[in-house]
C-alpha positions in Angstrom: 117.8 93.2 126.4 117.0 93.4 122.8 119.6 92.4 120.4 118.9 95.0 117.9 119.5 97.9 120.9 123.0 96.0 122.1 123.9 96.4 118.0 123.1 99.5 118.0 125.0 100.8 121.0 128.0 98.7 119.5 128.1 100.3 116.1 128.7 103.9 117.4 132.0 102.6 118.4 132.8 101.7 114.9 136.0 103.3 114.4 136.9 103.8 118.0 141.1 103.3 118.3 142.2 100.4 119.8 143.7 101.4 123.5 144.9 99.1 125.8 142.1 99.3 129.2 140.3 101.9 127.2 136.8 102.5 126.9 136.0 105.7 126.2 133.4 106.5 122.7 135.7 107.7 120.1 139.1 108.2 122.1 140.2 104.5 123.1 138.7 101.2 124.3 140.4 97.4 124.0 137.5 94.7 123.7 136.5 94.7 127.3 136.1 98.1 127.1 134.2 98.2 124.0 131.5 95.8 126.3 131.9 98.2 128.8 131.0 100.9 127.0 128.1 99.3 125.4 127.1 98.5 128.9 127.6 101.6 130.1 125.2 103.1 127.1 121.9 100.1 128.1 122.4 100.8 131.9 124.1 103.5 133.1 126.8 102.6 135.5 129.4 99.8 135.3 128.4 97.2 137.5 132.6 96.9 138.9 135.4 98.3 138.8 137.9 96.3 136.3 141.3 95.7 138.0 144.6 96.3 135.8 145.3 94.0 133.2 148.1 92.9 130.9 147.9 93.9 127.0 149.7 89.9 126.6 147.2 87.6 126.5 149.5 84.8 127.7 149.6 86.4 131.1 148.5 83.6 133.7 146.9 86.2 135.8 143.3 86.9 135.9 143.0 83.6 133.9 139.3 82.9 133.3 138.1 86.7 134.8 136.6 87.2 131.5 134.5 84.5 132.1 134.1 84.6 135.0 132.3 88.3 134.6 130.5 87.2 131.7 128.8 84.7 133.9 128.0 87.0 136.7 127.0 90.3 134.9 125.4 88.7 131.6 123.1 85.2 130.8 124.4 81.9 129.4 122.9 82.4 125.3 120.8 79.3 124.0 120.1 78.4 120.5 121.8 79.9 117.5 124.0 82.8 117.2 121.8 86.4 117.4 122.7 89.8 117.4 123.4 91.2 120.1 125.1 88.3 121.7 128.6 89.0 123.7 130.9 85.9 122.6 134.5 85.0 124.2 137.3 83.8 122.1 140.2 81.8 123.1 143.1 83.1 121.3 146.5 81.6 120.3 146.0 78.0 122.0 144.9 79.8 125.5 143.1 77.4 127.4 141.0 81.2 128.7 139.0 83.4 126.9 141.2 86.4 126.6 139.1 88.0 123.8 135.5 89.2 123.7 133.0 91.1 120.7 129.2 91.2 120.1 127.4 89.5 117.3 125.8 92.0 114.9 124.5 88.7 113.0 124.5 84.8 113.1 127.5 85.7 110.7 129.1 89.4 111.8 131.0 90.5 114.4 132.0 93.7 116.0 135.3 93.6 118.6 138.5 96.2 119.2 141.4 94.5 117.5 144.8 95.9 117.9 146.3 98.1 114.8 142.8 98.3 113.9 140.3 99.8 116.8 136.9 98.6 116.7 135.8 97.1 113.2 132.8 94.9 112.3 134.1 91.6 111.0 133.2 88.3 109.6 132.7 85.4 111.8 135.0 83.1 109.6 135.5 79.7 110.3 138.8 80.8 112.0 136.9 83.3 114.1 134.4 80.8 114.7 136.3 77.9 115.8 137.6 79.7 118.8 134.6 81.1 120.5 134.1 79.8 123.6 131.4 81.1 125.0 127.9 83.2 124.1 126.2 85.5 126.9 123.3 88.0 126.3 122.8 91.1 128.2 120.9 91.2 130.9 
């Protein structure tokens, strides 16, 4: 999938509230439902149904899903960061990425962060030194 189509999919969520196992355009959506959405928007249809999950990221269960659907829905990313690339973030000395966003740059961001709803950030160091993983879409 091009990168400059997954960006541009993302950005009309700009401004989206953040809610909790949300995904709807404009209403609601959490990270993983901002991906969805965006999925939803390239393809049609969501490849599975998501099963209930915790708003607290220290939750032991469904420890490594996100991964775990990353790997079976999108491709491993090679090289340097590109737009359009989904990346996982280990939060808060997690061991699993509880966290997800797409690059708009080598540099920028966009994700659904709580208080906030879905912004486009800078990929600070910070930021940076907790993603731990890249996938493209399919």
């Amino acid at each position: 999938m091009n990168g400059d189509s997954v960006v541009a999919a993302a950005r009309l969520w700009l401004g989206t509230p953040y809610r909790h196992r949300a995904s709807t355009l404009g209403a609601g959506c959490d990270c993983l439902g901002l991906l969805r959405g965006v999925w939803r928007s390239l393809y049609g249809e969501e490849p599975m149904a998501v099963p209930p999950y915790r708003a607290d990221m220290r939750d032991p269960a469904h420890a490594g899903a996100l991964r775990a659907a990353a790997k079976r829905f999108l491709r491993p990313a090679e090289g340097p960061l590109a737009a359009g690339q989904v990346v996982l973030f280990t939060l808060g000395g997690m061991a699993h990425a509880k966290h997800c966003g797409i690059l708009v740059a080598a540099d920028r961001f966009i994700h659904a962060q709580e208080k906030l709803g879905v912004v486009e950030a800078n990929l600070t160091d910070a930021w940076a030194r907790r993603v731990s993983g890249r996938f493209g879409f399919p």
